[in-house]
C-alpha positions as CSV (number, residue, x, y, z in Angstrom):
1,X,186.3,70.1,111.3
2,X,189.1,71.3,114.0
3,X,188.4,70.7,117.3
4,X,189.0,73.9,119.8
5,X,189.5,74.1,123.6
6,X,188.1,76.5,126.2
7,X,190.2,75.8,129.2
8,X,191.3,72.4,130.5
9,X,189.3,70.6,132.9
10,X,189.4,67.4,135.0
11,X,188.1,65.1,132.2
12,X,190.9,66.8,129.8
13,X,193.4,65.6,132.2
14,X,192.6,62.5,133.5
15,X,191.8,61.5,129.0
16,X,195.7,63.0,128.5
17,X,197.1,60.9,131.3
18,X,195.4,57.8,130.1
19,X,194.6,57.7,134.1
20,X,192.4,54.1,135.3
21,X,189.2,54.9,136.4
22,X,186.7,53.8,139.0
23,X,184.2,51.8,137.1
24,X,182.1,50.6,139.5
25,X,180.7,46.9,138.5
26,X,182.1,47.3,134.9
27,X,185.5,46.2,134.0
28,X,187.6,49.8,133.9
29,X,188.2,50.8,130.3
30,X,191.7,53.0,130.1
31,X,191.3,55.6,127.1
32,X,194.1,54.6,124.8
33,X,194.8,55.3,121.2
34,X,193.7,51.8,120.5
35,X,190.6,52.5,122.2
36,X,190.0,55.8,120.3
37,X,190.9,54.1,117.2
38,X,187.9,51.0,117.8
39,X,185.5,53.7,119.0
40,X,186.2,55.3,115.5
41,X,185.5,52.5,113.3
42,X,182.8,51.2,115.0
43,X,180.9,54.9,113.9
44,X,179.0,55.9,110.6
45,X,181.3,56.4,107.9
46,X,179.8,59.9,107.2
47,X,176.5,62.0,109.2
48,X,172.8,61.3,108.0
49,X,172.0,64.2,106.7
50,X,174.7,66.3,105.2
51,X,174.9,69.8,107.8
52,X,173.3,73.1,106.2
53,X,176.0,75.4,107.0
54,X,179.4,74.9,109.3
55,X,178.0,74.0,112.8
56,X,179.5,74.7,115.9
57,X,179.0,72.7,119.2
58,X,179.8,73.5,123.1
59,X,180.4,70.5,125.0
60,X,180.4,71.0,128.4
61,X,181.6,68.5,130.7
62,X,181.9,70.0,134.9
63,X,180.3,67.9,137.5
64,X,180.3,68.8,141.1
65,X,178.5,66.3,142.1
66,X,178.3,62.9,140.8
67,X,181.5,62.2,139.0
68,X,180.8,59.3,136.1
69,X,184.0,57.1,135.4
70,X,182.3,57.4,131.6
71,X,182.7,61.3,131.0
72,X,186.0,61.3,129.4
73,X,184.6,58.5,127.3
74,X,181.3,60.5,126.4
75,X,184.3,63.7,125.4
76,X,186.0,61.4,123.0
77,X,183.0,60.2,121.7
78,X,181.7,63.1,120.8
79,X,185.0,64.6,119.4
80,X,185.5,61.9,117.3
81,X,182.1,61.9,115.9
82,X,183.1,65.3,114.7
83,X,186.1,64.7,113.4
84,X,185.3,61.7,111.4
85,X,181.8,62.9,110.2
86,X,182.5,66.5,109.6
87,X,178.8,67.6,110.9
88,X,180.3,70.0,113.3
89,X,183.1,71.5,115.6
90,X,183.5,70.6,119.0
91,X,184.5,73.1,121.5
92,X,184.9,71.4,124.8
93,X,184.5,74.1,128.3
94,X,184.6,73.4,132.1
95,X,184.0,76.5,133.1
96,X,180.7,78.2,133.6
97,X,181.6,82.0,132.0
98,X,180.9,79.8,129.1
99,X,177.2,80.7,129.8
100,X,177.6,84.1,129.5
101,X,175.2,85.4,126.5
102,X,178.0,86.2,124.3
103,X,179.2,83.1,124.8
104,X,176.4,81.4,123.6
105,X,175.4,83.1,120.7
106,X,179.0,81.7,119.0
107,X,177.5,78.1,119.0
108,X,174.6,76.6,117.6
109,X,173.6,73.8,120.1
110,X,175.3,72.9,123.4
111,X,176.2,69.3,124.6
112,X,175.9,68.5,128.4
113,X,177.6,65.4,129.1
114,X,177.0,63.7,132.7
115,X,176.9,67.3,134.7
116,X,176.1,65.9,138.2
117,X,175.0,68.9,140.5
118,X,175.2,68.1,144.1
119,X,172.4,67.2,146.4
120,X,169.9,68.8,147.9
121,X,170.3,71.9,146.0
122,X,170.9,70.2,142.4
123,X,172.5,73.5,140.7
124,X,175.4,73.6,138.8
125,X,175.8,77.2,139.0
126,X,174.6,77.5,142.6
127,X,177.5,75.1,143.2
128,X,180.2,77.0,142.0
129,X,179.2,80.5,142.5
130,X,178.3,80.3,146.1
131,X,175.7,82.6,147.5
132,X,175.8,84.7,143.8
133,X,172.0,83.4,143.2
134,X,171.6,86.3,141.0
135,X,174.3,85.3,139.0
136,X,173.1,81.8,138.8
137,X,169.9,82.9,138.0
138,X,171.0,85.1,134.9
139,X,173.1,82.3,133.6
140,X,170.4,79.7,133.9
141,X,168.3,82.3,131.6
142,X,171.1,82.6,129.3
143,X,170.8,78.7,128.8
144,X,166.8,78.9,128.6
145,X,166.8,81.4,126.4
146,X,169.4,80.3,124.0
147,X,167.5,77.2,123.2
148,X,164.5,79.0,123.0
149,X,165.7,81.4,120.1
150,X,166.4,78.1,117.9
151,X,169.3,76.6,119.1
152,X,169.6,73.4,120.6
153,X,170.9,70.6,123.6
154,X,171.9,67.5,124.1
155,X,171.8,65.8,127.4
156,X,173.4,62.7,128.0
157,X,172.8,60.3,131.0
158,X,173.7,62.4,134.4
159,X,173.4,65.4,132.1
160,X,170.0,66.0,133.3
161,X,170.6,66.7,136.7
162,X,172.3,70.0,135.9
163,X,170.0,72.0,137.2
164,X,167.8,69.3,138.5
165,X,165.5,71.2,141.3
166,X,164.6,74.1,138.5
167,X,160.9,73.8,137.3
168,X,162.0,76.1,134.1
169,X,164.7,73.5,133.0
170,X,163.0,70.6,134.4
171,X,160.3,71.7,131.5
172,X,162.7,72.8,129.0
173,X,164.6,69.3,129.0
174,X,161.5,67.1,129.7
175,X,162.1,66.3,133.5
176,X,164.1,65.8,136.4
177,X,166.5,62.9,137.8
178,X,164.5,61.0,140.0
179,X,166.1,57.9,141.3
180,X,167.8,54.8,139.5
181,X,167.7,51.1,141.0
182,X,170.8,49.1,141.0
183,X,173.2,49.0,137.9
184,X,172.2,46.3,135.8
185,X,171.3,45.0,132.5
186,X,168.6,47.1,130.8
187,X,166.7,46.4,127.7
188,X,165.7,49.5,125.7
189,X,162.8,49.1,123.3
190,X,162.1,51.5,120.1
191,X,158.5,53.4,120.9
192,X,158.4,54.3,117.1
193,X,160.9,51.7,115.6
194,X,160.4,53.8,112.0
195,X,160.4,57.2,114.0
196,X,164.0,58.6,111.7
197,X,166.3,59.4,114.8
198,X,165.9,55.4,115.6
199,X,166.8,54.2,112.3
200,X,170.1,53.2,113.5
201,X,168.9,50.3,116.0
202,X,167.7,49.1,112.6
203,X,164.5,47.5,114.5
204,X,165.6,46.1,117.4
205,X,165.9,46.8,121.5
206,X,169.4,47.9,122.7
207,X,170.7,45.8,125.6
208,X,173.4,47.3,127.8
209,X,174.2,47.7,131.3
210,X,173.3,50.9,132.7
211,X,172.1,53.0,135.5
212,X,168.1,52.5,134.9
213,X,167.5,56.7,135.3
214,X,163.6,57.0,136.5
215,X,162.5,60.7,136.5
216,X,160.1,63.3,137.8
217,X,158.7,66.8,137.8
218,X,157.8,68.0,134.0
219,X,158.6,64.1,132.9
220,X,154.9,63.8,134.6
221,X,153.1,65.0,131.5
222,X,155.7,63.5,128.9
223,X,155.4,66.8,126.9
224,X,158.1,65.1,124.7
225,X,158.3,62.6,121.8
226,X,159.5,59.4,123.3
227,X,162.1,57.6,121.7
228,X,163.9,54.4,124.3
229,X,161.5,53.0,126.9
230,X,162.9,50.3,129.7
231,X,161.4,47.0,129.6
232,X,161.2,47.2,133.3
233,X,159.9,43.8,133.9
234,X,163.6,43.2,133.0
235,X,164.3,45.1,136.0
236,X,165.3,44.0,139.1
237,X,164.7,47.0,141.2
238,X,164.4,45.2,145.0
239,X,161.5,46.9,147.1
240,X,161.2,49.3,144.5
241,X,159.9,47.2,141.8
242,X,156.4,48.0,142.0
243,X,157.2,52.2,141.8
244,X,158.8,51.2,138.7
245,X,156.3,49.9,136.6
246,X,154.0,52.2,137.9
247,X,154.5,54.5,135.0
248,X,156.5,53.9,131.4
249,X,159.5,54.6,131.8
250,X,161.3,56.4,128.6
251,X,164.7,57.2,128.8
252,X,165.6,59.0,125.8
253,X,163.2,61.3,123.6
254,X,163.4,64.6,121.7
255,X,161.6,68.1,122.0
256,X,160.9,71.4,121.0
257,X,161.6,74.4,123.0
258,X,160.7,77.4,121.8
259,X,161.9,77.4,118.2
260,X,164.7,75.4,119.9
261,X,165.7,71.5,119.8
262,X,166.1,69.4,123.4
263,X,167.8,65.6,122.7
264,X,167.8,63.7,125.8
265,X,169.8,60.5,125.8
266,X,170.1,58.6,129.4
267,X,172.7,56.1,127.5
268,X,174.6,55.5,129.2
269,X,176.5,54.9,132.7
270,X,179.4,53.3,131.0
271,X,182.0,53.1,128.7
272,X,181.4,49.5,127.2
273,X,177.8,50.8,126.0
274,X,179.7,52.7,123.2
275,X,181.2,49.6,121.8
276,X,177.7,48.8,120.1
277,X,177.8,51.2,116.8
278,X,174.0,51.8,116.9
279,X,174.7,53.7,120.6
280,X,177.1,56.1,118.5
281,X,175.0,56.3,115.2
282,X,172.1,57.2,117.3
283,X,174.3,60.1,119.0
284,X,175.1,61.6,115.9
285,X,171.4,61.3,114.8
286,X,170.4,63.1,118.0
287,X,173.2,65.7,117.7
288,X,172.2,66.8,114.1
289,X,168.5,66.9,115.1
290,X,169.1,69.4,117.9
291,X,171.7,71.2,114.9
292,X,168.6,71.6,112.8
293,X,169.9,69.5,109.9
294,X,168.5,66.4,111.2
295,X,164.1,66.8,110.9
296,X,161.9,64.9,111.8
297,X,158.8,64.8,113.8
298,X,159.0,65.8,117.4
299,X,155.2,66.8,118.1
300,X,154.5,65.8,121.5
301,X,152.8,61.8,121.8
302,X,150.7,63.1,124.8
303,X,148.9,59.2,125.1
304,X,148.3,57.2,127.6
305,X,145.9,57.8,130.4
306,X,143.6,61.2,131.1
307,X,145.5,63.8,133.0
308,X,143.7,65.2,136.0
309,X,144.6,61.4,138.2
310,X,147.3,59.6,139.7
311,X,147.8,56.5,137.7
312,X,149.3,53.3,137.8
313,X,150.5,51.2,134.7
314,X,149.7,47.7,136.3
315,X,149.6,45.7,133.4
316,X,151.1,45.5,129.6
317,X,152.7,43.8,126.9
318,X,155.5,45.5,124.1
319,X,155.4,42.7,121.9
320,X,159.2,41.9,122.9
321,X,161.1,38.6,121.5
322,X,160.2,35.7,119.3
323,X,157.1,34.3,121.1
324,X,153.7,35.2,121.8
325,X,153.6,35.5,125.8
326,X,151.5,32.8,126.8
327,X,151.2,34.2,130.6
328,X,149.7,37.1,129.3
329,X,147.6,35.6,126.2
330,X,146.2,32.7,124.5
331,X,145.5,32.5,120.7
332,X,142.2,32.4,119.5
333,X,141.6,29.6,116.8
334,X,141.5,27.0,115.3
335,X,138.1,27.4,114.4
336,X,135.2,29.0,112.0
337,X,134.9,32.5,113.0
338,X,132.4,34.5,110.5
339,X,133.2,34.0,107.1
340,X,136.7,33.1,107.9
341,X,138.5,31.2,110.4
342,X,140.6,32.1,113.4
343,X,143.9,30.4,112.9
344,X,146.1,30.5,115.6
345,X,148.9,30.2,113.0
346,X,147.9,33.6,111.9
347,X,149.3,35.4,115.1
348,X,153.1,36.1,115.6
349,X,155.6,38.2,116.6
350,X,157.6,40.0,114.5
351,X,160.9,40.2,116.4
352,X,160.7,43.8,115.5
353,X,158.6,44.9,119.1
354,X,154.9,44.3,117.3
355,X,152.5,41.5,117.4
356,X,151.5,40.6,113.8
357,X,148.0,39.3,113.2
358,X,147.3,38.5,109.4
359,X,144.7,37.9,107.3
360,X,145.0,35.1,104.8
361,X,143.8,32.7,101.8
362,X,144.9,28.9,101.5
363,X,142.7,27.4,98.4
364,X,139.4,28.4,99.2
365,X,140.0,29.2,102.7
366,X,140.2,32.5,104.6
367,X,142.1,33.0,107.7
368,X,142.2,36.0,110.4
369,X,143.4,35.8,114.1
370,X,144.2,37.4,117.2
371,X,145.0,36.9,121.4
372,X,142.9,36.9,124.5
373,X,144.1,37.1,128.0
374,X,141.0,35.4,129.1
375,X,142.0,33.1,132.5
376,X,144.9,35.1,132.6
377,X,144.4,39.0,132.8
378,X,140.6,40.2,133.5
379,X,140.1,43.6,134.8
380,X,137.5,45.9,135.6
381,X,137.3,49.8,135.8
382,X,140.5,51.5,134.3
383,X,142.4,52.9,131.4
384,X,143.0,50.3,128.2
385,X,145.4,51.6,125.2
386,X,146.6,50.0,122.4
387,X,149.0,51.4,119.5
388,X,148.7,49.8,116.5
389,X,148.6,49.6,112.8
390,X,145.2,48.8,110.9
391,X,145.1,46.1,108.2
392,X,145.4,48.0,104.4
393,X,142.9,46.0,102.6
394,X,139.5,45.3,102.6
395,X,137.3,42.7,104.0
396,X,139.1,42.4,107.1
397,X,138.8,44.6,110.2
398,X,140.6,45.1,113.5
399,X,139.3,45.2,117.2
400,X,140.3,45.9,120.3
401,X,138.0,44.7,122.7
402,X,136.9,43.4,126.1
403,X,134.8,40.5,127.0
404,X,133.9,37.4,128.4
405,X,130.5,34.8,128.5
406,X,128.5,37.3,131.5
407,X,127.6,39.5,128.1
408,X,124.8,36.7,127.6
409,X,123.4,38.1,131.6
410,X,119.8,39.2,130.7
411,X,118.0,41.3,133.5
412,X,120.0,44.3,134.7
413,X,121.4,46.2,131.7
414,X,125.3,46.1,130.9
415,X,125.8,45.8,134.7
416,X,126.4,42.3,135.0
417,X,128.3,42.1,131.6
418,X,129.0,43.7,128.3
419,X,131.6,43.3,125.5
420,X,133.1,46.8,124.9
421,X,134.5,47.3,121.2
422,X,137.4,49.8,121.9
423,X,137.6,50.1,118.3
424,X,136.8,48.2,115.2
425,X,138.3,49.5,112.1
426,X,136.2,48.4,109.2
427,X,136.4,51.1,106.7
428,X,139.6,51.6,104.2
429,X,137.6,54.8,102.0
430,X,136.9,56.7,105.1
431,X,138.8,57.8,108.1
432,X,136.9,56.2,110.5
433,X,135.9,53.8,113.5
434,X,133.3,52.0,115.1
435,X,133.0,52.0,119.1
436,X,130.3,50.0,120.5
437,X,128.6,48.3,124.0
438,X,126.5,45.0,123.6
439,X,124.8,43.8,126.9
440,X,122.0,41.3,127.4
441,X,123.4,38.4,125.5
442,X,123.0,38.0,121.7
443,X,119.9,37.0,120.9
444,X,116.0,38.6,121.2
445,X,116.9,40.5,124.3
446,X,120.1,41.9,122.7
447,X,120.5,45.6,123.0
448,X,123.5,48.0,121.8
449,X,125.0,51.1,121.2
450,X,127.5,52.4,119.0
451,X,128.9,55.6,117.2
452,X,131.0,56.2,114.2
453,X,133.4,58.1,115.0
454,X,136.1,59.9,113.0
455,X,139.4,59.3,113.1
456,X,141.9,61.6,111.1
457,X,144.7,59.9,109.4
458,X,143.4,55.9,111.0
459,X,144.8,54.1,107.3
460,X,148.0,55.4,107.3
461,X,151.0,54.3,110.0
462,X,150.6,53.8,113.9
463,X,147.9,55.2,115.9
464,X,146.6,54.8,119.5
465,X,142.6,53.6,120.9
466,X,141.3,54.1,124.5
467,X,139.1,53.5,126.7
468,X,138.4,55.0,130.5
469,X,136.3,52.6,131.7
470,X,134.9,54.4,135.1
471,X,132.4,53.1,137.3
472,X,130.0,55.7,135.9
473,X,130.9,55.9,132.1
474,X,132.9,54.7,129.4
475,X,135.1,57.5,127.9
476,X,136.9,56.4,124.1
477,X,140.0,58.3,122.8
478,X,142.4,58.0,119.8
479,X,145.4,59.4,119.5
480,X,145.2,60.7,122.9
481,X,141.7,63.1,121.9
482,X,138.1,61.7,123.5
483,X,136.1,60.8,120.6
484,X,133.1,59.6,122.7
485,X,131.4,58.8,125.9
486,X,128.4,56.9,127.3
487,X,126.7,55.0,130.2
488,X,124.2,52.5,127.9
489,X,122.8,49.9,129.1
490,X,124.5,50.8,132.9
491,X,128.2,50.8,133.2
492,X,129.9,47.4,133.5
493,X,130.8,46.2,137.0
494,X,132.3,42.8,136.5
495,X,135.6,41.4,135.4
496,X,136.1,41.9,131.6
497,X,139.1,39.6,129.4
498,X,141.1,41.6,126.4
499,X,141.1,40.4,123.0
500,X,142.8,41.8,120.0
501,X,141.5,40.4,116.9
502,X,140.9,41.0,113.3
503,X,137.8,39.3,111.8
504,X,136.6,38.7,107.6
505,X,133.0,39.5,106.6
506,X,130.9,41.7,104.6
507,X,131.1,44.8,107.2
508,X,134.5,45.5,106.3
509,X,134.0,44.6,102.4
510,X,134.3,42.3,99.5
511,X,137.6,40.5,100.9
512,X,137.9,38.7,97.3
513,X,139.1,42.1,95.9
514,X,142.0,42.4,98.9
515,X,145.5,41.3,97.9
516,X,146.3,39.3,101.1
517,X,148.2,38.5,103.1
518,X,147.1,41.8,105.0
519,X,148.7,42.4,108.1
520,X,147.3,44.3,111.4
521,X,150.3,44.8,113.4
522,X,150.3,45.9,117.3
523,X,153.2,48.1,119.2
524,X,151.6,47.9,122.8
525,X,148.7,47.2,124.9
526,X,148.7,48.5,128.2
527,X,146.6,49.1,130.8
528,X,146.6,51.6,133.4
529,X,144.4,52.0,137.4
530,X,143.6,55.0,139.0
531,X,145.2,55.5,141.9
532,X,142.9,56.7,145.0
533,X,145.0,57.1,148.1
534,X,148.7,55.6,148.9
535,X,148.7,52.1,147.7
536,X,144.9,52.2,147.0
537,X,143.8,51.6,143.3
538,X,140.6,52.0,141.6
């Protein structure tokens, strides 16, 4: 499709008079006709998804604050994608009247690229109309209300801080521009690596140097589905590193607004980030999903910790690379375990962003597996969460689980020691789990307690298990939802270990009818403290 122009501003210029720009610490890429033409190849010979009707994009490109060296890159980009996919028109505007409501209603989803607002007040339209807050105001609506009917937005990188200080688009958009730490190397894991609009990284992290964008205001209840989260022990981040991995820290994901589509993508600071064809196929992918001819699910992943605290992420593992983390975990084995044996042999990574526990036969022998972090990791009260994948067969279940030898403590309830079964996922008819407390050791004096509880949808794809382990009750969740709650036996007060096993016996079924290997495959575990007062934790 033709490519159409609504004024001519800076970006136009500086791309028409092939000007050097400031790249800061990346080598300066001019925009040439040789660059154009490796940009080009390097994208998707045609879009995903074939549009529905002749589509029609804004892209809009001012800054008045910021200005990044990459936004006559992100144009061409863009423009190009158009050109050779065909999945829309591009009309590119630098000039606000383009926000007017009859504006709008010509396009069917608007593309912000890097629109820097300056500080304090963070308002693009404040910035250029002066003291005509009522203007400002009506054309901030226009925007809100546009994507709200059913169209959509892409933001890109510095895109977000548009109208950064505005609760309403703050919400709309997912959050606010925090801070970044230093430009730097920045690995990008998938959350969902089979999620649709990630197909592109075909399974595996993006690495680039980037601004590492860290947000706030409506990113705080991650009303979004995430897509890219930093590996911020990547990060070097000076006196800031411990603010950093206080939270996750996702820097792209979709949502809906409305009966509207929102596509955040912080990717990226810099020009050289578009040389790797998964940054540009994942555009596109974005692009049609805020079109409408791109679904797929964007239902909110609320997860992670209870709202209603201030919490800190201070501890976690995303499966990355080729190696089991031994800091963080030992593997259990070799030895009997049940009516199987724990091999360590069993336990992998995939190089995929999952740890990989399978359940095997050799001859007559039956194998399962798992990790520990005992001597390495062990907590006491907070938030534990794991997303994962249960095994498909039967005979073989999956735990999550915390532990260590003070369970065999006999005299003062679970106080002075318990093993708490986050989840054991036995049953392959029924969609359902098993959460449990054991406490005075395992023999005569042993005492329990445990609940069934369901769990819609547990066989099929990835789902998350928690526990809130307070001082005064344990609280389980899955998929974000308590399922149950309890103080038995007294609430544990000493240091606990994590283990994430899976385990063969007669509880989970006659493993002779299973068609092994079966695998029980792990995205995360994290683990999450409350946080009191200023640098106090639970």
């Amino acid at each position: 499709m033709a490519r159409r122009a609504l004024g001519v501003g800076a970006a136009a210029v500086l791309i028409a008079a092939g000007a050097t720009l400031d790249a800061g610490s990346m080598p300066v890429v001019k925009i040439t006709p040789e660059w154009r033409a490796k940009i080009r190849g390097l994208m998707p010979e045609k879009a995903r998804v074939a549009p529905k009707k002749a589509r029609r994009v804004l892209l809009f490109s001012l800054t008045t604050g910021f200005d990044h060296w990459v936004i006559p890159h992100t144009d061409a980009v863009v423009e190009l994608l158009a050109e050779k996919t065909g999945a829309f028109e591009v009309v590119r505007a630098s000039d606000i009247k383009v926000f007017e409501r009859e504006s709008l209603d010509g396009f069917d989803a608007v593309i912000l690229n890097n629109n820097c607002s300056k500080d304090p007040g963070r308002n693009m339209f404040i910035d250029v109309l002066g003291d005509d807050k009522a203007k400002a105001e009506t054309l901030e609506k226009n925007l809100l209300e546009f994507v709200a009917g059913g169209k959509g937005i892409t933001l890109i990188h510095g895109a977000i801080v548009f109208l950064n200080n505005s609760p309403a688009f703050s919400g709309m958009v997912g959050g606010s521009f925090d801070f970044h730490p230093a430009q730097q190397e920045v690995t990008l894991d998938l959350v969902e690596p089979e999620h649709p609009l990630l197909e592109a990284f075909e399974a595996k992290p993006f690495v680039h140097v980037d601004e590492p964008y860290l947000f706030k205001g409506a990113y705080a209840t991650k009303e979004f589905r995430p897509l890219l989260v930093m590996d911020t022990s990547k990060l070097d981040c000076g006196n800031q590193q411990k603010r950093v991995a206080s939270d996750v820290r996702y820097c792209a994901w979709i949502k809906s607004h409305g009966k509207g589509r929102v596509f955040y993508c912080s990717p990226s600071h810099n020009a050289q980030s578009f040389d790797d064809p998964r940054l540009l196929a994942f555009l596109l992918d974005g692009i049609q999903y805020t079109l409408g001819d791109l679904g797929c699910d964007d239902s909110v992943r609320k997860y992670g910790p209870p709202a209603g605290d201030a919490w800190e992420l201070v501890w976690r593992d995303e499966f990355d690379g080729k190696e089991v983390d031994d800091t963080k975990w030992e593997k259990v084995g070799d030895g009997k375990r049940r009516g199987a044996y724990w091999l360590k042999e069993n336990t992998t990574l995939d190089g995929k962003g999952h740890l990989v526990v399978l359940s095997t036969k050799k001859d007559d022998r039956y194998g399962c597996g798992g990790v520990r972090s005992r001597g390495r990791y062990t907590p006491t009260f907070g938030y534990y969460e794991i997303r994962c994948k249960v095994p498909d067969e039967v005979g073989t279940w999956a735990a999550f689980w915390l532990y260590a030898p003070c369970v065999g403590n006999i005299g003062n309830g679970g106080k002075d020691g318990a093993e708490i079964d986050i989840f054991e996922a036995t049953w392959r008819d029924q969609a359902k789990v098993n959460v449990a407390l054991h406490w005075d050791g395992y023999g005569k004096e042993h005492r329990s307690w445990a609940r069934q509880v369901e769990t819609p949808g547990v066989n099929e794809g990835f789902h998350t298990f928690g526990l809130d382990w307070r001082p005064d009750v344990y609280v389980f969740y899955y998929d974000g939802k308590e399922v149950a709650r309890t103080d038995a036996g007294g609430v544990c007060e000493v240091p606990l270990y994590l283990k994430v096993t899976t385990e063969i016996g007669e509880w989970a079924g006659d493993i002779s009818k299973a068609k092994l290997p079966d695998a029980f495959v792990v995205d995360y575990v994290r683990v999450y403290q409350r946080v009191k007062k200023a640098g106090e934790r639970e």
